[in-house]
C-alpha positions as CSV (number, residue, x, y, z in Angstrom):
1,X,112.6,170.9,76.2
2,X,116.0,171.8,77.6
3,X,119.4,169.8,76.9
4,X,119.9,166.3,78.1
5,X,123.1,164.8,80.5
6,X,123.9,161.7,79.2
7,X,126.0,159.1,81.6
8,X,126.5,155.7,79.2
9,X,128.3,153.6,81.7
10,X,125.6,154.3,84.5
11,X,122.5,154.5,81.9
12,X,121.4,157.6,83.4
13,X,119.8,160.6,80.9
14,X,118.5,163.8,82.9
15,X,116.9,166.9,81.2
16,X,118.0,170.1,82.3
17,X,115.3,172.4,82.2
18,X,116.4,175.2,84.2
19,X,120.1,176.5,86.0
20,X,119.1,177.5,89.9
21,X,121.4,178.2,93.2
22,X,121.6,176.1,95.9
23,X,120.6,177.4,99.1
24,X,123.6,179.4,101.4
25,X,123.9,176.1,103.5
26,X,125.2,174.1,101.1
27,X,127.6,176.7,99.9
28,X,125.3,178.4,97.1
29,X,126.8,175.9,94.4
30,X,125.0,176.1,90.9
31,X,122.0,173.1,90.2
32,X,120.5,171.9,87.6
33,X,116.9,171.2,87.8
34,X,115.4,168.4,86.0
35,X,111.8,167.1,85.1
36,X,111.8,165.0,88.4
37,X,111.0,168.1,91.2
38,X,113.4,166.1,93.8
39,X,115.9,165.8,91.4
40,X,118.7,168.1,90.6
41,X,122.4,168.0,89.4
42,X,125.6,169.5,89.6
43,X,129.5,170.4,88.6
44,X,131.5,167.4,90.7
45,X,133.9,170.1,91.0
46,X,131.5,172.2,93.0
47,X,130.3,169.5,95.5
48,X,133.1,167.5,96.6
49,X,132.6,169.0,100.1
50,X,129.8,167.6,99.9
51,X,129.0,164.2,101.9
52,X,128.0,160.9,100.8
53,X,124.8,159.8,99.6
54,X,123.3,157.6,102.3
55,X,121.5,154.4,100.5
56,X,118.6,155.0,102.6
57,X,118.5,158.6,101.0
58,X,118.0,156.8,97.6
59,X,114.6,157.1,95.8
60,X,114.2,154.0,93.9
61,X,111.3,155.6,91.9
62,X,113.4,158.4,90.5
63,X,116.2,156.0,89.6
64,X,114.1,154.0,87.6
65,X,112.6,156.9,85.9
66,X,115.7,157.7,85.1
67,X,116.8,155.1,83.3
68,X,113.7,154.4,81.5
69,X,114.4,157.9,80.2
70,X,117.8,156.8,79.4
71,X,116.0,153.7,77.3
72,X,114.0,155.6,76.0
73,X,116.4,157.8,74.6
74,X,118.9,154.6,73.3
75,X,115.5,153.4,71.3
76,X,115.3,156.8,70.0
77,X,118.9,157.6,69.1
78,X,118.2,153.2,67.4
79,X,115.2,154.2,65.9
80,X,116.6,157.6,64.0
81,X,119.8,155.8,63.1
82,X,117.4,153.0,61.0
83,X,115.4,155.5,59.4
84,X,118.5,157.1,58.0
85,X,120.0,154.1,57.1
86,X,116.2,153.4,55.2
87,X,116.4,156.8,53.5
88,X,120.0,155.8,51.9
89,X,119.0,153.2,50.9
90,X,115.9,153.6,49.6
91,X,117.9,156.4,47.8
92,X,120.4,153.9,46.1
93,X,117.6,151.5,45.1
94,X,115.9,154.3,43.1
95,X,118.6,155.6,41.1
96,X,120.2,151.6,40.8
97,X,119.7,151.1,37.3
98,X,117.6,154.6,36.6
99,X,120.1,155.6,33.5
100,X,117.4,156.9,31.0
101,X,114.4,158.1,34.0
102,X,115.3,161.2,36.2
103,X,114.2,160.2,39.7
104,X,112.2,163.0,41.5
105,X,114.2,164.1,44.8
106,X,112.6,166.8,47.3
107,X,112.8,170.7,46.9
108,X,112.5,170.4,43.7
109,X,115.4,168.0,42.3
110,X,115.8,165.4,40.2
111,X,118.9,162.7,40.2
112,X,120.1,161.5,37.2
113,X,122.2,158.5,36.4
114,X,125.0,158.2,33.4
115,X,127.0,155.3,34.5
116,X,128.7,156.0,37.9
117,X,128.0,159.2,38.3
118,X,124.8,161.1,39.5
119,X,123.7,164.3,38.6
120,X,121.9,166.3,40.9
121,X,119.7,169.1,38.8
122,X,117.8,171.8,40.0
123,X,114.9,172.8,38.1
124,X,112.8,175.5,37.4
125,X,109.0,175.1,38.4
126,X,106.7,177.0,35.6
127,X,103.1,176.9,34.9
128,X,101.5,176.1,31.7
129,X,97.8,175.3,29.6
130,X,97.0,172.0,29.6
131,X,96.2,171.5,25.7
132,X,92.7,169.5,24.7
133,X,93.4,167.0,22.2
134,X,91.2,164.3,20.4
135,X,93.6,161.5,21.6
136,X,94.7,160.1,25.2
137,X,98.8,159.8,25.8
138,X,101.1,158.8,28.1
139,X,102.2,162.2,29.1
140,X,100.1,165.5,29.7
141,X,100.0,167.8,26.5
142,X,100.7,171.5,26.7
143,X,100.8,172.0,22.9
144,X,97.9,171.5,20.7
145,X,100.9,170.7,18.0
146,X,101.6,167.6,20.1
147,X,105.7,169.5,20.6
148,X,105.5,170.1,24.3
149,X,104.6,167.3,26.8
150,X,104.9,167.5,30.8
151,X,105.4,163.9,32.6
152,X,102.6,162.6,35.2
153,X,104.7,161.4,37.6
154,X,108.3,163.5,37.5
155,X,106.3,166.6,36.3
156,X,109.3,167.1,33.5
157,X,108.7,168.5,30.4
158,X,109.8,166.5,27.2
159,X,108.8,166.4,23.5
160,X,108.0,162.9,23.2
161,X,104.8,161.3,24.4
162,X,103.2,158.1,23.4
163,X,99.4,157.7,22.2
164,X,97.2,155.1,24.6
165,X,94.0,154.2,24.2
166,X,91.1,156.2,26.0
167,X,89.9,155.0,29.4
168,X,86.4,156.7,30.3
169,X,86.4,154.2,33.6
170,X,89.9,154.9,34.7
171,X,91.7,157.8,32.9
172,X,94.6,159.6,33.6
173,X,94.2,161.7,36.8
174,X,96.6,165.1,37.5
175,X,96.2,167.4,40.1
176,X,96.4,170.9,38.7
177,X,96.1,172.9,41.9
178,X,95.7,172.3,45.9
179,X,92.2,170.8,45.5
180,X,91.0,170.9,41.8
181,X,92.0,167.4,40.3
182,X,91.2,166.6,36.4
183,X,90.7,163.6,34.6
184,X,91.9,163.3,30.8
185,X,89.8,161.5,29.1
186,X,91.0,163.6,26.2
187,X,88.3,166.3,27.5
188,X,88.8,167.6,30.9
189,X,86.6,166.1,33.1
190,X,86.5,167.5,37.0
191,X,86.7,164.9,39.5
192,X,86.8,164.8,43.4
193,X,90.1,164.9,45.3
194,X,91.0,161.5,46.4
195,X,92.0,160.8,49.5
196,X,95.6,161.5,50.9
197,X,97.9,158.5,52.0
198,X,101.1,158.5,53.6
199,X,103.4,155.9,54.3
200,X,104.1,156.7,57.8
201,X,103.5,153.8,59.8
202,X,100.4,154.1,62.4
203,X,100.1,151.2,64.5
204,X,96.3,152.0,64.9
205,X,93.5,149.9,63.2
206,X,90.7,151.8,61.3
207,X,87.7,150.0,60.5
208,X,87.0,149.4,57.2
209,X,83.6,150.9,56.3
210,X,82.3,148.4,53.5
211,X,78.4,150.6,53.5
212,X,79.7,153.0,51.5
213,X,81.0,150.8,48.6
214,X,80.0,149.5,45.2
215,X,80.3,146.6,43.0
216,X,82.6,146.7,39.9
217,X,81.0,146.1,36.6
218,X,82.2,143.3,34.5
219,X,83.3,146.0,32.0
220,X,85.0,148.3,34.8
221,X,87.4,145.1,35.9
222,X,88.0,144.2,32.1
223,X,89.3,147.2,31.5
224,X,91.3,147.7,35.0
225,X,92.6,144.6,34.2
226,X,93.9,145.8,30.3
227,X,95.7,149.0,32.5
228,X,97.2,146.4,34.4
229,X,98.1,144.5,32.1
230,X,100.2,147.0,29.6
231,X,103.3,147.4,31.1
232,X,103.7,143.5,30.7
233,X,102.7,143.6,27.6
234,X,105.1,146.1,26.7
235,X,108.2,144.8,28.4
236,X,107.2,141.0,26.9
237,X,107.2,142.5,23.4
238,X,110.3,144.3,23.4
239,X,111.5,141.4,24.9
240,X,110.2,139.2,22.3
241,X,111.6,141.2,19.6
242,X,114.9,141.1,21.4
243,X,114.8,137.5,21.4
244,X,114.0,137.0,17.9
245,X,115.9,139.3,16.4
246,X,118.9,137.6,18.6
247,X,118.5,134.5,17.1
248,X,117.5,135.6,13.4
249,X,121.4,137.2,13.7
250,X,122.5,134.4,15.7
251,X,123.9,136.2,18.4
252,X,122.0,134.2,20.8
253,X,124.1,131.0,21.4
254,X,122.2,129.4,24.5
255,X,118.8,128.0,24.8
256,X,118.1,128.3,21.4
257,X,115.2,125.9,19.6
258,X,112.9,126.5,16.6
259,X,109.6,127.3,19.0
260,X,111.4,131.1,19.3
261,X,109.8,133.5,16.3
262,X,112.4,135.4,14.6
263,X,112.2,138.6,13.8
264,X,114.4,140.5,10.9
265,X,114.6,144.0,12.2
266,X,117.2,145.2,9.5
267,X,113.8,146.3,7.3
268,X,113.1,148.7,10.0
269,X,116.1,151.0,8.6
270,X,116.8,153.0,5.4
271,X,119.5,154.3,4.2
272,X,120.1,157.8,2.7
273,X,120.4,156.8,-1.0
274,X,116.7,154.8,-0.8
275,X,115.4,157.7,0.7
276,X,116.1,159.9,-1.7
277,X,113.9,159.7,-4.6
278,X,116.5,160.3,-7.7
279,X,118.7,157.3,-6.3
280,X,115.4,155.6,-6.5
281,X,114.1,157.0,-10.1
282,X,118.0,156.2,-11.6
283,X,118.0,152.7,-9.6
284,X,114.0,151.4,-10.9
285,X,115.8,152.5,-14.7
286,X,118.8,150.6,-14.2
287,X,117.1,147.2,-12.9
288,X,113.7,147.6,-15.3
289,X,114.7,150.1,-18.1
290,X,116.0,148.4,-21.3
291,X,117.5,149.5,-24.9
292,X,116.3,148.2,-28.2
293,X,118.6,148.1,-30.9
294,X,117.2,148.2,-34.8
């Protein structure tokens, strides 16, 4: 495709395709040829000898290709300008409120929030063991000593990984090559590459082919449904412990009432001298220990 003359007052878009003379009669002037074959343009400077246009000349066809191509080529230039628009601010979204979680970018780079400023990090792609363990966890292992962990979905390594229970209907699934896909459920079991999705948007309709399909078990939806259900569970208890430790301090001065548990976290800490087992030896004697006199 060549490049494109662009007239926005008269909506007219042309694309040059090739540069050609005119013939000797009309004074070998320099044309541009177009996609439409009776269609060619030229430097106003080079054709002002040249008469006028006679309206009968005038193909209505080719004008109205014209601007349809011009149309066309607005909706484009729309079109292009949303989808950037989209990508910033799909871009903000993701890293709104992302302090504590790298979010994945392309070629290999990861953003990363601390407070108003973003970090952008490159990083280093390396290849490693999966390591076979006797539990199932949040994160992939790559240490049988449970010190090296790799994250499903950012594919970051980290040290900290928390232990789940096993799923045998729907474990974790990681793709550890172009087509070989694993499931860990802690053994490695192979499974079959699932189908690829992308979000482009297709305005055609596939069928949906229901022959091919199955029934759930009762037990397979119970336990989809526990998957499901964790994150909630997780953010509602660290919520509820928020609470009621917020009100067992009372730090919580609105929409308090007795129905709210309270929770006394300060248990949950120790300090140095009760750790240490001679301040505890020297402490029991002190409280418990006494002296008999004759």
């Amino acid at each position: 495709m060549g490049s494109y003359l662009v007239d926005e007052k008269k909506a007219i878009l042309l694309n040059i395709t090739r540069v050609t003379m005119a013939p000797q009669e009309c004074g070998s002037v320099k044309l541009l040829s177009t996609k439409c074959p009776k269609l060619s343009a030229a430097e106003l400077a080079d054709v002002v000898s040249w008469g006028t246009l006679h309206p009968s000349d005038l193909h209505v066809a080719i004008q109205e290709r014209v601007r349809k191509d011009y149309l066309a080529y607005q909706l484009e230039k729309q079109m292009q300008s949303v989808q950037e628009m989209l990508k910033v601010t799909v871009c903000q979204q993701q890293v709104a409120g992302s302090e504590e979680i790298p979010q994945q970018l392309p070629n290999r780079q990861y953003a990363y929030r601390r407070g108003d400023v973003l970090f952008v990090l490159s990083c280093v792609q390396k290849r490693g063991v999966i390591a076979e363990l006797s539990n199932c966890y949040d994160k992939i292992p790559m240490d049988p000593s449970g010190q090296v962990w790799v994250d499903p979905t950012t594919r970051l390594r980290t040290q900290h990984a928390t232990q789940l229970p096993c799923s045998n209907k729907f474990p974790m699934t990681i793709q550890v090559s172009n087509n070989t896909c694993v499931a860990i459920t802690p053994a490695f079991v192979p499974v079959a590459t699932p189908e690829q999705l992308t979000l482009e948007q297709d305005n055609s309709m596939d069928h949906l082919d229901k022959s091919v399909s199955r029934p759930y078990t009762y037990a397979e939806q119970r336990e989809w449904e526990q998957i499901l259900e964790y994150p909630s569970y997780h953010k509602a208890l660290l919520k509820s412990l928020t609470i009621g430790s917020c009100v067992e301090t009372n730090s919580c001065a609105v929409g308090v009432n007795d129905s709210i548990t309270r929770y006394d976290l300060t248990g949950l800490t120790k300090s140095y001298e009760e750790m240490n087992i001679l301040s505890r030896v020297d402490r029991a004697i002190r409280e418990y220990g006494t002296i008999s006199l004759p």
